[in-house]
Structures are given as C-alpha cells and as structure tokens.
FILOKOL-476596 format. One record per residue (C-alpha): residue number from 0; chain; x, y, z. Coordinates in steps of 0.1 Angstrom, whole numbers. Layout:
(NUM,"A",(X,Y,Z)) ...
//
This chain:
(0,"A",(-24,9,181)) (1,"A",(10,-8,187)) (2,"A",(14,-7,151)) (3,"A",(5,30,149)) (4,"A",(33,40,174)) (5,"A",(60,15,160)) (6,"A",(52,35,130)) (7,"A",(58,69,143)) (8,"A",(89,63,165)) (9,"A",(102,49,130)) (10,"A",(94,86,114)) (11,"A",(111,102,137)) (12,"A",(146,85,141)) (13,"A",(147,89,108)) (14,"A",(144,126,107)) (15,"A",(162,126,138)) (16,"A",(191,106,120)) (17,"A",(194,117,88)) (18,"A",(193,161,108)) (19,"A",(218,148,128)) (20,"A",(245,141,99)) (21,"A",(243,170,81)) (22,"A",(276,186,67)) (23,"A",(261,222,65)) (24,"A",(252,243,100)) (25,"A",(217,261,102)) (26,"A",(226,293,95)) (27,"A",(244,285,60)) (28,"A",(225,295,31)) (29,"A",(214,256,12)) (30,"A",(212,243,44)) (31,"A",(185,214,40)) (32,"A",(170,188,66)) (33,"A",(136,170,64)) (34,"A",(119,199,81)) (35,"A",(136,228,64)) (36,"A",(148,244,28)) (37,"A",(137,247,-7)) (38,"A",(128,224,-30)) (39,"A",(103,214,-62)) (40,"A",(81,191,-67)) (41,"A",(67,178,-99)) (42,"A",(29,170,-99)) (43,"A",(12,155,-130)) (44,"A",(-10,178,-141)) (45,"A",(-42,153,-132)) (46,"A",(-36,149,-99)) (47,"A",(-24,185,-90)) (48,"A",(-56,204,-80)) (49,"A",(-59,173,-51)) (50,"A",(-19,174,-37)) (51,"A",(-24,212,-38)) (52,"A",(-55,210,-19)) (53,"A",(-37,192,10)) (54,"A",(-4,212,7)) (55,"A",(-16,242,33)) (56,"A",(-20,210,58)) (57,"A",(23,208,54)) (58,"A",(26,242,53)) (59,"A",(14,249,86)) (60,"A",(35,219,98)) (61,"A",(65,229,89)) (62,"A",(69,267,83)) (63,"A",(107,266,75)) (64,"A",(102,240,45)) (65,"A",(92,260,14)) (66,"A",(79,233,-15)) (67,"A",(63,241,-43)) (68,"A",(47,221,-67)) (69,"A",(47,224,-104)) (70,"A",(23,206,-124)) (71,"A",(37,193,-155)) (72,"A",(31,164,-177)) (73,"A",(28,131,-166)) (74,"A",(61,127,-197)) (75,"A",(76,160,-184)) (76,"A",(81,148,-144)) (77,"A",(92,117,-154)) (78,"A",(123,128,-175)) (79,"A",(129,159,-149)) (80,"A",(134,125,-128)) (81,"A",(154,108,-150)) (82,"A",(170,139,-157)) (83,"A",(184,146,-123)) (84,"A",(163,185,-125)) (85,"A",(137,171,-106)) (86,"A",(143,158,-68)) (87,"A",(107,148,-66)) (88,"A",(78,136,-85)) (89,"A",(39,131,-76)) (90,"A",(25,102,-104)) (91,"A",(-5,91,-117)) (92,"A",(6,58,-130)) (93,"A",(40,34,-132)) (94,"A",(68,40,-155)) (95,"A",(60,29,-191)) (96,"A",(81,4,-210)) (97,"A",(104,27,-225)) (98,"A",(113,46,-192)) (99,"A",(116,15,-176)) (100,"A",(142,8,-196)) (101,"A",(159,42,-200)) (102,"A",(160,36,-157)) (103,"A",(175,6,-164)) (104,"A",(202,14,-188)) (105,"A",(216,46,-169)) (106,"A",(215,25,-141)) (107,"A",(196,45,-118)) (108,"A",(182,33,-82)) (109,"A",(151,46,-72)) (110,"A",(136,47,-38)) (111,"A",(106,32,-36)) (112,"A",(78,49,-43)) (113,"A",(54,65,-19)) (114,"A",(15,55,-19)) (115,"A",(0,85,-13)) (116,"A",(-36,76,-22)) (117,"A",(-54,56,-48)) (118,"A",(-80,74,-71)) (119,"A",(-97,59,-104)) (120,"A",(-103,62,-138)) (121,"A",(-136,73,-150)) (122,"A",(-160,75,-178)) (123,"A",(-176,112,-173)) (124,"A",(-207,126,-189)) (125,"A",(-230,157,-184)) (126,"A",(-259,147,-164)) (127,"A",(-284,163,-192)) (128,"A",(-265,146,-222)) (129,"A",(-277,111,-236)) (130,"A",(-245,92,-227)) (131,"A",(-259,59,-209)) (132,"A",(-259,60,-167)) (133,"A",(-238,23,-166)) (134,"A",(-220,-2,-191)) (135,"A",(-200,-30,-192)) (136,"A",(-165,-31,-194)) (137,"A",(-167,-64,-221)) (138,"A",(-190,-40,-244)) (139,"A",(-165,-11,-238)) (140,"A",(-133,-36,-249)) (141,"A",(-146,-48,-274)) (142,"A",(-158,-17,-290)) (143,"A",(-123,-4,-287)) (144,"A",(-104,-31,-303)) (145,"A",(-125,-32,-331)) (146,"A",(-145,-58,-320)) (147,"A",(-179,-42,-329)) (148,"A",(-195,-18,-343)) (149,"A",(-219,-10,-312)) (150,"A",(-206,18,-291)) (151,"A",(-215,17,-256)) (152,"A",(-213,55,-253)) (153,"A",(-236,59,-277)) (154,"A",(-223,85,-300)) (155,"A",(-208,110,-274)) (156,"A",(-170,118,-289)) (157,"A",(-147,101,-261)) (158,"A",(-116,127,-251)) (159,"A",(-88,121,-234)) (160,"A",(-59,141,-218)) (161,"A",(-29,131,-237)) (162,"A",(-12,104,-251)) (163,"A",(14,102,-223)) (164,"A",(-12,111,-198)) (165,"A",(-21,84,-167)) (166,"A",(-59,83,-173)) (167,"A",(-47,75,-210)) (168,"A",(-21,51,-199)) (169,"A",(-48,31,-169)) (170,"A",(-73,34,-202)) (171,"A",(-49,16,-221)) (172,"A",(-40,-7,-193)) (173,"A",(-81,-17,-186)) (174,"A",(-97,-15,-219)) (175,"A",(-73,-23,-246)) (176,"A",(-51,-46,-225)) (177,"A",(-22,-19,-236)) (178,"A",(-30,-23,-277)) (179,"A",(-38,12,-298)) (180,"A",(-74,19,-294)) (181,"A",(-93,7,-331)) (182,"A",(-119,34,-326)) (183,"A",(-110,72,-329)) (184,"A",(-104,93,-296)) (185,"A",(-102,135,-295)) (186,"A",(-66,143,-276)) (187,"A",(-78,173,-250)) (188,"A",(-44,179,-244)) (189,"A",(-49,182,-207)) (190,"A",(-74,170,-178)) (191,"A",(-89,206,-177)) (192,"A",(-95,204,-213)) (193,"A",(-112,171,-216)) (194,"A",(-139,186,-184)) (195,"A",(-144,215,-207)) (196,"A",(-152,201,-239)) (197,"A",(-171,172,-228)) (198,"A",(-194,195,-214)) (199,"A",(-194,219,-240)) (200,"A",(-198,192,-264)) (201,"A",(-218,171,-241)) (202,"A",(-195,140,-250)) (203,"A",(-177,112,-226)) (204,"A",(-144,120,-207)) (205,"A",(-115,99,-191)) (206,"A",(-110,118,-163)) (207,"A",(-106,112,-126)) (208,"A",(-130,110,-100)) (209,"A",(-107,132,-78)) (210,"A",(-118,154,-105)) (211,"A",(-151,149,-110)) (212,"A",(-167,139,-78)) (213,"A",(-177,170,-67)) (214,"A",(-189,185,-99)) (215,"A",(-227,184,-93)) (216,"A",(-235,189,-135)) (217,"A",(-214,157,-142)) (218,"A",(-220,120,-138)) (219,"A",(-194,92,-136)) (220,"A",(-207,62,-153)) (221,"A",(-213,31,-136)) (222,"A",(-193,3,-149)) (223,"A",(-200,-34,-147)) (224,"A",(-171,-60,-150)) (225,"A",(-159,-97,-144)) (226,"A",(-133,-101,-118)) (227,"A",(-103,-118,-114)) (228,"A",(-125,-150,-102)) (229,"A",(-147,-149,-128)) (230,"A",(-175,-132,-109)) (231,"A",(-195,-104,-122)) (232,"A",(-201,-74,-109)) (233,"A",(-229,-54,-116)) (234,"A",(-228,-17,-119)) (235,"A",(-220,3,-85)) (236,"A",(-218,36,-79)) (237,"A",(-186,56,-86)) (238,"A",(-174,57,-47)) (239,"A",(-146,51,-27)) (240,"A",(-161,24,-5)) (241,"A",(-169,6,-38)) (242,"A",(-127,8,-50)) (243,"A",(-113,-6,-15)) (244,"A",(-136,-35,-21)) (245,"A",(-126,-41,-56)) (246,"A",(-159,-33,-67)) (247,"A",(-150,-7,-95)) (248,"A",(-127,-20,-119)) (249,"A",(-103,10,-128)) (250,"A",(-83,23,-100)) (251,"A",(-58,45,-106)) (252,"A",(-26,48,-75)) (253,"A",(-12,82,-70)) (254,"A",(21,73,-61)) (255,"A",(57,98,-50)) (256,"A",(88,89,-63)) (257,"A",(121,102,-51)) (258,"A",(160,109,-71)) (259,"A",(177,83,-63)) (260,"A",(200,101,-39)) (261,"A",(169,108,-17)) (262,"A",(173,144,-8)) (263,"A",(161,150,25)) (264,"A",(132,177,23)) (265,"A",(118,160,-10)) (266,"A",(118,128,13)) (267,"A",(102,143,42)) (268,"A",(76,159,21)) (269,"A",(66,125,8)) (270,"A",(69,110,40)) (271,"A",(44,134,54)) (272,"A",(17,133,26)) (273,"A",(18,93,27)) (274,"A",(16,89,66)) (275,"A",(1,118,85)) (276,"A",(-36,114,93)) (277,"A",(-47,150,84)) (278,"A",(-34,143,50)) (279,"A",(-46,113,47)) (280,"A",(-87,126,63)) (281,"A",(-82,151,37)) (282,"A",(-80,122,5)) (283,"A",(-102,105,19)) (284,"A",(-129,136,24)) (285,"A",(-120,146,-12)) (286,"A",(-138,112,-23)) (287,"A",(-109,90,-31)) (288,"A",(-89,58,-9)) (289,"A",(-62,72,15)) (290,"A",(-30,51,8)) (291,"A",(-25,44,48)) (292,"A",(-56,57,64)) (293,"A",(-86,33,70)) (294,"A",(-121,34,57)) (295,"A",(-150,23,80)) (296,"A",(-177,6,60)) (297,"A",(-212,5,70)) (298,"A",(-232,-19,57)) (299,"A",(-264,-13,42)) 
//
C-alpha cells in the first residue's frame, strides 16, 4: 500500500510541477497542461480497437483534455515520431534496426517508454476449419526456415498484417529468430484484413489475442515450447494467467513513447493509461496482462 501512495503523491507533483511553470495563462488559446488542450496520438493500427476501448475512461477524467487517436501503421507512427508531426505514439513492438539507428544519428532523446499492457502474438484459426488445436514452436521454426517440409498448420495459407507490422515483427522475432521466412506468407495488409480472410478462407492468422479473444468462431492455437531453462512446456491455453507466468511463449508489450521534448498533455495521457487502476481493470477484463495492475491466480 505504502508503495501505492508513494506512487500517487509522485503523479501528482509532477502535474502539479510541470502546471505550475507554464509560460501561457488559461485563457490563451494553445494553452496546454497535463490535464488540458489538444493533441494526437498515434496508435498502430493492431492495437487500436483496445486503447480506444479504454479511451472514454480518460475522457470522463479529464473533460478539458481533447486526444484523439489515429491509427496508423506501426511504420507510419514511428516516422510521425521521428518526424517531430507526432507528439505521441502507442506501439506494438521496439524500434527495428534501422530506426534505431535513424534515432541515433539525428540524435534524438526519447523518454522512456510507457508499459501500458502486454498482449501476445497468436496463431488464429476458425473453430470449424482443420488447422490443428496445439503445435510446437520447434515444428513451427523449423518449418519456416526451411528446415522441413512438414507444416504444422497443415495446409491453411498463413496471413499476416504487414511487413512492418508488430505481430510480423514478434513473428520474426520468435519463429525465425529475425531471418526471412523460407516458406511463403499472404500480406493482409492490415489486422482487420488477416481476421477476414482467414475466416473466409478458413486459413491461420498472426493476429493478437486482444483481437481475437473474444471472437467466439475463432480459436487461438495452443502452442508448446522449451524455455529459457531448457524446460518444456506443454500446450496451455491462450490466457492471460498463462503469459504472466511465462507459460505461452510469444508476448507481445504495448508500449507509449513520447517526442523527446515530452509535451505535457501527450505525457499525461500516457501517464494515465499506464498507472490508473480503471485503465488498467479494463486491459486486464479485455483478456490481456495490465502493465502495473496485478493478477490474482487461483490455483487449480
């Protein structure tokens, strides 16, 4: 608890601090705090049907504070970043090597970022359709690099959202160890798209379980893996209790990442989503981990 209010006193100097240097008077037009003005968020597109579920929660907070989120790209937020256009972003995943590197050159210092929650990368698959209930991740690996001929999906076309996309760029990270996939894979173009035609082509799709968890005609495939020890893991469910404990091996952070100059109503945006415990209830009833909140489990 002691930690708690620590936390909260710290919250509030800083709004306190940062309102209380402000060059601009309330009644001038711009005028921006942490609690008031306009700004513009970009959300990759994967992750922006869940931060636009919990956005009303803010609104009613703070009714002098208009944000609004566009979802974009996971490529497109990230150069609005670099870019100076964008005060804000909401991410699925880290930079990659070459925008690392752009960061570095331009010299740019960026806050750091905001853990909002932590979803994961799945495997989806119509209920109906013949695509297998678990697999392994070795089997899936080495299918993908070309390893063998045996697919573990059976022979369900695989989509994905975009080359640039996170799920993509988590696949990458997980089942290729960041090497081209050897085996072909349909570009969807977006999360929305790869739903749509798996189902209407009844074939696998990288998705999100923020996404999918609630979609009764879908199933996320149960994956079984080896662990940093060595250990296996057999196949679990596709659940939040199962990711805190490291039991599902594709987790996926959803993180918010400031210009470097940290304007103020960007930063109290992010500083609201990451620590408020409505927020936070609200990941955590829309199936994935809060990034602050905690998780009773019940054992069985």
């Amino acid at each position: 608890m002691k930690k708690v209010i620590t936390l909260l006193l710290c919250v509030v100097s800083a709004f306190l601090w940062n309102s209380c240097g402000e060059d601009m008077k309330p009644d001038q037009a711009g005028y921006e705090n942490e609690m008031r003005g306009s700004v513009e968020i970009l959300c990759d597109e994967c992750i922006f049907p869940l931060v636009s579920s919990v956005k009303p929660t803010y609104d009613s907070a703070f009714p002098d504070a208009h944000v609004t989120l566009k979802s974009v790209s996971t490529r497109e937020a990230i150069e609005g970043l670099l870019t100076g256009k964008a005060k804000g972003v909401i991410l699925g995943r880290d930079f990659l090597a070459n925008e690392d590197s752009l960061i570095k050159q331009y010299g740019l210092k960026l806050p750091d970022k905001y853990a909002f929650a932590f979803d994961a990368v799945v495997f989806t698959a119509l209920k109906n359709s013949d695509a297998p209930d678990t697999v392994n991740l070795e089997d899936v690996k080495k299918y993908f690099l070309g390893e063998t001929e045996l697919n573990p999906f059976g022979n369900g076309t695989v989509y994905y959202p975009g080359a640039n996309s996170a799920p993509y760029s988590h696949f990458l990270r997980y089942v290729t160890n960041g090497q081209a996939p050897k085996r072909i894979l349909k570009n969807a173009g977006n999360s929305d798209s790869v739903l749509l035609l798996t189902k209407q082509n009844k074939g696998i799709g990288i998705s999100l379980l923020s996404r999918t968890i609630k979609d009764s005609s879908l199933k996320n495939i149960r994956i079984g893996f080896y662990d940093s020890t060595g250990r296996h893991i057999a196949p679990r469910l596709v659940h939040q209790a199962n990711i805190i404990q490291d039991l599902y091996p594709m987790e996926m952070p959803i993180v918010g990442v400031l210009q470097q100059n940290r304007p103020k109503l960007a930063y109290g945006f992010f500083t609201y989503l990451s620590k408020e415990a409505k927020i936070q209830r609200q990941f955590k009833n829309a199936g994935i981990v809060p990034g602050f909140a905690t998780i009773h489990l019940i054992q069985d």
